[in-house]
DRENTORKOL-3810 file (N, C-alpha, C; in nm, 4 decimals):
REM DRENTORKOL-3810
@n.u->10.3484; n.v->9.0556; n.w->8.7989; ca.u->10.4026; ca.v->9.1704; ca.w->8.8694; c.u->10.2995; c.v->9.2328; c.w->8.9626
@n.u->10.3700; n.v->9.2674; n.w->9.0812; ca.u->10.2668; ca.v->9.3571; ca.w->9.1611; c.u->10.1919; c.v->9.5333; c.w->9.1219
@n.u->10.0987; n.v->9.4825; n.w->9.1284; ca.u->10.0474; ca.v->9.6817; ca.w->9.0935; c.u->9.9496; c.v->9.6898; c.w->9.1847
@n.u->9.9546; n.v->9.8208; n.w->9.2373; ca.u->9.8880; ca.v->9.8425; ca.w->9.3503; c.u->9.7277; c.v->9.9154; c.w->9.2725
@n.u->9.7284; n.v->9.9584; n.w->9.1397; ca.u->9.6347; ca.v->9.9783; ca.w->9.1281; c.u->9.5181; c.v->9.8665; c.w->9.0258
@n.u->9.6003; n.v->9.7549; n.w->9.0679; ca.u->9.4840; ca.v->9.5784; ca.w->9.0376; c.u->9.4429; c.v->9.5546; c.w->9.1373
@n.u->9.5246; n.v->9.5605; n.w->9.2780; ca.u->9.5022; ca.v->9.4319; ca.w->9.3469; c.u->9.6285; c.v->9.4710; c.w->9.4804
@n.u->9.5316; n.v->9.5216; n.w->9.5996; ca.u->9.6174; ca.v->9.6589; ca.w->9.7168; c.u->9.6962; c.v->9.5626; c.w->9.8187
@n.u->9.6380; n.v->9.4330; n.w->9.8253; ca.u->9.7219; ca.v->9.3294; ca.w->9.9108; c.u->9.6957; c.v->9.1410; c.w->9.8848
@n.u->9.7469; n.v->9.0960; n.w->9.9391; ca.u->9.7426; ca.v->8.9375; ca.w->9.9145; c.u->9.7553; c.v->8.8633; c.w->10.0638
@n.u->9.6987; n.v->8.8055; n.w->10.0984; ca.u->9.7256; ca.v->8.6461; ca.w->10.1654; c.u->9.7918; c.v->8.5443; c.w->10.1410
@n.u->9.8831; n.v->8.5305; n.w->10.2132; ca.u->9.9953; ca.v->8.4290; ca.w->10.1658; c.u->9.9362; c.v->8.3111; c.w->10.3000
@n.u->9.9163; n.v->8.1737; n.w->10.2787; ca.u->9.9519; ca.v->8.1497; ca.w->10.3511; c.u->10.1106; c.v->7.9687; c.w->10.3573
@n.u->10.1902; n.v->7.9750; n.w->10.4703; ca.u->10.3095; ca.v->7.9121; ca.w->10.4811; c.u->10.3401; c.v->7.8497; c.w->10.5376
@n.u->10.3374; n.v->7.7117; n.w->10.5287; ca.u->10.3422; ca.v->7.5737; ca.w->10.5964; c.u->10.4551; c.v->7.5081; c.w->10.6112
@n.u->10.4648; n.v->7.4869; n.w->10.7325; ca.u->10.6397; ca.v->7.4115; ca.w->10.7464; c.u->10.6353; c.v->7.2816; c.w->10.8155
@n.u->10.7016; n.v->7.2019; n.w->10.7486; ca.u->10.6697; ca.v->7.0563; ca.w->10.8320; c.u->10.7704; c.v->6.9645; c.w->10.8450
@n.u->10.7914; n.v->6.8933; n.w->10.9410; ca.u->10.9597; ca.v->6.8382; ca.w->10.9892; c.u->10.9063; c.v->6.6632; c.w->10.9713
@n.u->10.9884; n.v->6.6570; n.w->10.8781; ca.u->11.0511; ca.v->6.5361; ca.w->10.8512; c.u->10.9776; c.v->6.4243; c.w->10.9433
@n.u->11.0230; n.v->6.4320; n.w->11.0925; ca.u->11.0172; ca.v->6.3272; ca.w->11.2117; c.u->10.8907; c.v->6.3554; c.w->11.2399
@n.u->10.8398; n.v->6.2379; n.w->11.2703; ca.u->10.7332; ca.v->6.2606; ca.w->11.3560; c.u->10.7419; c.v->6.2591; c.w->11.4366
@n.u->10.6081; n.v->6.3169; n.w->11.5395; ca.u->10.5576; ca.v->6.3973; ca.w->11.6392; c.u->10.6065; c.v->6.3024; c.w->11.7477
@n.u->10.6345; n.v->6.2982; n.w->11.8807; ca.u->10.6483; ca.v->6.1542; ca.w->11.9329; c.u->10.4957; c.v->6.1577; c.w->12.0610
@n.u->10.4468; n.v->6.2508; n.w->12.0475; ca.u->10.2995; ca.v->6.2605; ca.w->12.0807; c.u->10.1628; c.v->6.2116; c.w->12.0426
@n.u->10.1579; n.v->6.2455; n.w->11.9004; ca.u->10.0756; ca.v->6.2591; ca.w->11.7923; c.u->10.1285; c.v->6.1126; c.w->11.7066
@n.u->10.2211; n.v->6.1204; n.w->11.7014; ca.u->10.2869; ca.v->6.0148; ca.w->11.5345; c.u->10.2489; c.v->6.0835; c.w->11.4205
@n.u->10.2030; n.v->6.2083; n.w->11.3954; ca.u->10.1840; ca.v->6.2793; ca.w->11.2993; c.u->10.3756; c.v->6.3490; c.w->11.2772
@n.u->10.4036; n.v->6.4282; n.w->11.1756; ca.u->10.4792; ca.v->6.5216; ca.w->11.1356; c.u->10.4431; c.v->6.6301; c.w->11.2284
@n.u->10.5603; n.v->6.7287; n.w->11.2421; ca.u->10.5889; ca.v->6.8415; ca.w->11.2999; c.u->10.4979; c.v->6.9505; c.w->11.2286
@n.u->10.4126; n.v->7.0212; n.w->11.2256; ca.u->10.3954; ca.v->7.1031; ca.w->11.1540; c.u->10.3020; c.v->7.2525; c.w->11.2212
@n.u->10.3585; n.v->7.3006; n.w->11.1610; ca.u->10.2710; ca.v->7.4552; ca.w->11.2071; c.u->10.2201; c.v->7.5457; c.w->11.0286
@n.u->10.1486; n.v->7.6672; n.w->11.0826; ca.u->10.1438; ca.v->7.7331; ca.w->10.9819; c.u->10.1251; c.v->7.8731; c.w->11.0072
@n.u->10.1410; n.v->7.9842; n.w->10.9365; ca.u->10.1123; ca.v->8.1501; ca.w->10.9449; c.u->10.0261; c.v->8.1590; c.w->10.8129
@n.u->9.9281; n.v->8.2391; n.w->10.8531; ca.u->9.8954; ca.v->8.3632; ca.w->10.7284; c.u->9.9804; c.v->8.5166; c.w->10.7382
@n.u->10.0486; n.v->8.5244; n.w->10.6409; ca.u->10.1373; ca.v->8.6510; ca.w->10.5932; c.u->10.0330; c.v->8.7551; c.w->10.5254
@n.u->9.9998; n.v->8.8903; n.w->10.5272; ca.u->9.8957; ca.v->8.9683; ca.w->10.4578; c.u->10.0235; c.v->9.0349; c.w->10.4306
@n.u->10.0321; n.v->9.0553; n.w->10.2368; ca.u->10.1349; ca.v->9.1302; ca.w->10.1992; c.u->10.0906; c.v->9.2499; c.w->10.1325
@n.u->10.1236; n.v->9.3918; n.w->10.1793; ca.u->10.0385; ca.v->9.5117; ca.w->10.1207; c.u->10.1214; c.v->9.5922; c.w->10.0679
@n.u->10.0749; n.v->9.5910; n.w->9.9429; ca.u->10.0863; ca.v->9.6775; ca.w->9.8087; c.u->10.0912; c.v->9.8250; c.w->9.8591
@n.u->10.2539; n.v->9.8683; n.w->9.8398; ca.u->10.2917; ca.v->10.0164; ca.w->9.8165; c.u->10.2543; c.v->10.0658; c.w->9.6650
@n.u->10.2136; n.v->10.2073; n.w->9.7063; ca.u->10.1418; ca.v->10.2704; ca.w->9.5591; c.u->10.2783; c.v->10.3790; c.w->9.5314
@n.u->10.3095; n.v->10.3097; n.w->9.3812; ca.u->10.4249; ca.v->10.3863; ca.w->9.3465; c.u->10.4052; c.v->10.4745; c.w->9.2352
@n.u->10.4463; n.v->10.6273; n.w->9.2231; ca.u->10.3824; ca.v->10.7385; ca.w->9.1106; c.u->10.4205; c.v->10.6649; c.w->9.0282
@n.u->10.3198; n.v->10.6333; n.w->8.9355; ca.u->10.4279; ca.v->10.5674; ca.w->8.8067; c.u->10.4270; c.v->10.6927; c.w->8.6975
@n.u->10.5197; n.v->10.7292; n.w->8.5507; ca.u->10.4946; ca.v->10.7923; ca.w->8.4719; c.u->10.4011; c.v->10.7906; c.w->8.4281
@n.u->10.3616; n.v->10.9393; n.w->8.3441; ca.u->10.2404; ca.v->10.9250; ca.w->8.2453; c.u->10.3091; c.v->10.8332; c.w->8.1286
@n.u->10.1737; n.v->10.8137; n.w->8.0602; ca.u->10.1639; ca.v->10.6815; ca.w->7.9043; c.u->10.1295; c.v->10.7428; c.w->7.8194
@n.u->10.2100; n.v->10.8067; n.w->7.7044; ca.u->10.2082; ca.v->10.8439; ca.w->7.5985; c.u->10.1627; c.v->10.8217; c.w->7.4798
@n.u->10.0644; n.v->10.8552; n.w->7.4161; ca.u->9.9906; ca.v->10.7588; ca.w->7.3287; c.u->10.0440; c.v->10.7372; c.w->7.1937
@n.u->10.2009; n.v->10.7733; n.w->7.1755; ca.u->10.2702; ca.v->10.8165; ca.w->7.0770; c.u->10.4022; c.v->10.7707; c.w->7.1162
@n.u->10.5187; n.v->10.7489; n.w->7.0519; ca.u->10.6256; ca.v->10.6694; ca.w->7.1391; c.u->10.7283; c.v->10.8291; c.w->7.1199
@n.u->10.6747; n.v->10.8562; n.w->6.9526; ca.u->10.7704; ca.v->11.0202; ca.w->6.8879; c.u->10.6209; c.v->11.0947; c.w->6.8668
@n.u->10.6843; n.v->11.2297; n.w->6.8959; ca.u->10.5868; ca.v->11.3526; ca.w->6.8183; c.u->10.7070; c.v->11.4147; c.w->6.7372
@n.u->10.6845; n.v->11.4442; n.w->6.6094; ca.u->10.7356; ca.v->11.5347; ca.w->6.5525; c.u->10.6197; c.v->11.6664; c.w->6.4777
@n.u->10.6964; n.v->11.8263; n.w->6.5104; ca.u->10.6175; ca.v->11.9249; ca.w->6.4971; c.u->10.7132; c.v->12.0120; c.w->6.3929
@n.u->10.6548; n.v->12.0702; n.w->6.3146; ca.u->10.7066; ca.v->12.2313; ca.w->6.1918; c.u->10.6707; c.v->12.3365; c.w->6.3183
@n.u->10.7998; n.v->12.4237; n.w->6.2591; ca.u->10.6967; ca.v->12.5251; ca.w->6.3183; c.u->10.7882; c.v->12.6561; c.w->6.2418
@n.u->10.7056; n.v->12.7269; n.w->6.1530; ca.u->10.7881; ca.v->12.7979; ca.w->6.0503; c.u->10.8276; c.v->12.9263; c.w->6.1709
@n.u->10.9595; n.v->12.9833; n.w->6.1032; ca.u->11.0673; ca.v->13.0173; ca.w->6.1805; c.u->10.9794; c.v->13.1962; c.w->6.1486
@n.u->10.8911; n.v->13.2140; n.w->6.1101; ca.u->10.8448; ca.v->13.3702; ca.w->6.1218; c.u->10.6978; c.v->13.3446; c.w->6.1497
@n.u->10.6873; n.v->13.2142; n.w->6.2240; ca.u->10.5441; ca.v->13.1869; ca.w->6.3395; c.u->10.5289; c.v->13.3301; c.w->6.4343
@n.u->10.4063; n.v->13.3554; n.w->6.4080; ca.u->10.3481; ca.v->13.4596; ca.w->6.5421; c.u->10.3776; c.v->13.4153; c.w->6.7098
@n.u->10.4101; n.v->13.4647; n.w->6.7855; ca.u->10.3618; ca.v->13.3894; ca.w->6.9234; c.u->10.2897; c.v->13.3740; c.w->6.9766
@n.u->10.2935; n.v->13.3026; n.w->7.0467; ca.u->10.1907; ca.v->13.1878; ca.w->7.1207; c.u->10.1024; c.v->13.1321; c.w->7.0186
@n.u->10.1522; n.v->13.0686; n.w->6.9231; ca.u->10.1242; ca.v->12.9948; ca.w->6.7682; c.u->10.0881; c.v->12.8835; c.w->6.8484
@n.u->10.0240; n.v->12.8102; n.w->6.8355; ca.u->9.9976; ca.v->12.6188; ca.w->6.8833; c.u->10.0123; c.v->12.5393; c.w->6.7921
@n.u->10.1695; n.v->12.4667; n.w->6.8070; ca.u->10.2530; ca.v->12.4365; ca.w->6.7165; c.u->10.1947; c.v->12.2543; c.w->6.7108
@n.u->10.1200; n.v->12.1917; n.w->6.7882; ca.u->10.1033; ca.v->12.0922; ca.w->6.8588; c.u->10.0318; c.v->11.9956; c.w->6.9572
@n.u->10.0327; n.v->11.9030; n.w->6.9423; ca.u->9.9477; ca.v->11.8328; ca.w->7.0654; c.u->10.0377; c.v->11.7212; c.w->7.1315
@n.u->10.0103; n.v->11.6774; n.w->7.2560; ca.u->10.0523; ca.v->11.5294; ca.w->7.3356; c.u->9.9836; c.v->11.5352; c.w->7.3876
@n.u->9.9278; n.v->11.4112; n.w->7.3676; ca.u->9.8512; ca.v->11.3093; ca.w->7.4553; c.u->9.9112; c.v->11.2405; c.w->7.5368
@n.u->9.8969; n.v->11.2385; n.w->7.6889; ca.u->9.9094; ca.v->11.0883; ca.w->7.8173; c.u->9.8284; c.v->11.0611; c.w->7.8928
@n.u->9.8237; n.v->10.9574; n.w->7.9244; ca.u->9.7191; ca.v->10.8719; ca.w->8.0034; c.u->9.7952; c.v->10.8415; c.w->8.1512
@n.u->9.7429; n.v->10.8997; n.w->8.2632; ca.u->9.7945; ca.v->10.8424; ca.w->8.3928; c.u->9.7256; c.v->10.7357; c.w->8.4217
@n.u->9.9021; n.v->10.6671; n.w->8.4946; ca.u->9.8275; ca.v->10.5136; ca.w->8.4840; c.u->9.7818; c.v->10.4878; c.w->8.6738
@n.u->9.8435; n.v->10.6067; n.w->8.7582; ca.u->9.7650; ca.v->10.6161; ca.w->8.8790; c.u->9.6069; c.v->10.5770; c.w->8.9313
@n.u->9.5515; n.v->10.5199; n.w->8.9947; ca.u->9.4483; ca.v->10.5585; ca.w->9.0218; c.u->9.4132; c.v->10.7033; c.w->9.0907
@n.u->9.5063; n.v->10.7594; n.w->9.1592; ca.u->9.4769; ca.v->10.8728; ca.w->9.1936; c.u->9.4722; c.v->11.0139; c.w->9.0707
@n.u->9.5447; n.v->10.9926; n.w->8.9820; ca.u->9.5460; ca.v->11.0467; ca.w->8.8707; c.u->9.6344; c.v->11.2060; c.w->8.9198
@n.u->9.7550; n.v->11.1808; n.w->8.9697; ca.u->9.7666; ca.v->11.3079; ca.w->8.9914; c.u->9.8351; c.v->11.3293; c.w->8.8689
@n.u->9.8916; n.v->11.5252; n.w->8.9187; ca.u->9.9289; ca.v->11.5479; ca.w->8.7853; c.u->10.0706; c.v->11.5413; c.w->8.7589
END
């Protein structure tokens, strides 16, 4: 799979060649291109280091009690938020 944060573009290159030969050459027909294919950077979600959190949180808790934690890992290189 493509990910832009392995590996931002590729070189392809694509060779086409006809059957008959050349009546010049006596070689085959052939040509070729290099294609440069560049990697769009897509936000991906954060990565959860947990698939479930389950939390208590007794029903005569004070407020702003800290009932909890989650952890994620952005998988951006830019790391936004």
């Amino acid at each position: 799979p493509l990910d832009f944060e392995s590996k931002k573009s590729y070189n392809l290159t694509v060779v086409a060649t006809n059957i008959r030969a050349d009546s010049i050459t006596g070689g085959p027909y052939m040509d070729q291109a290099t294609v440069k294919i560049i990697i769009e950077d897509a936000d991906e979600p954060p990565v959860f280091t947990k698939s479930t959190y389950l939390f208590d949180v007794h029903e005569n808790a004070a407020i702003n009690t800290v009932i909890g934690a989650v952890a994620a890992r952005d998988q951006d290189a830019s790391h936004s938020q």
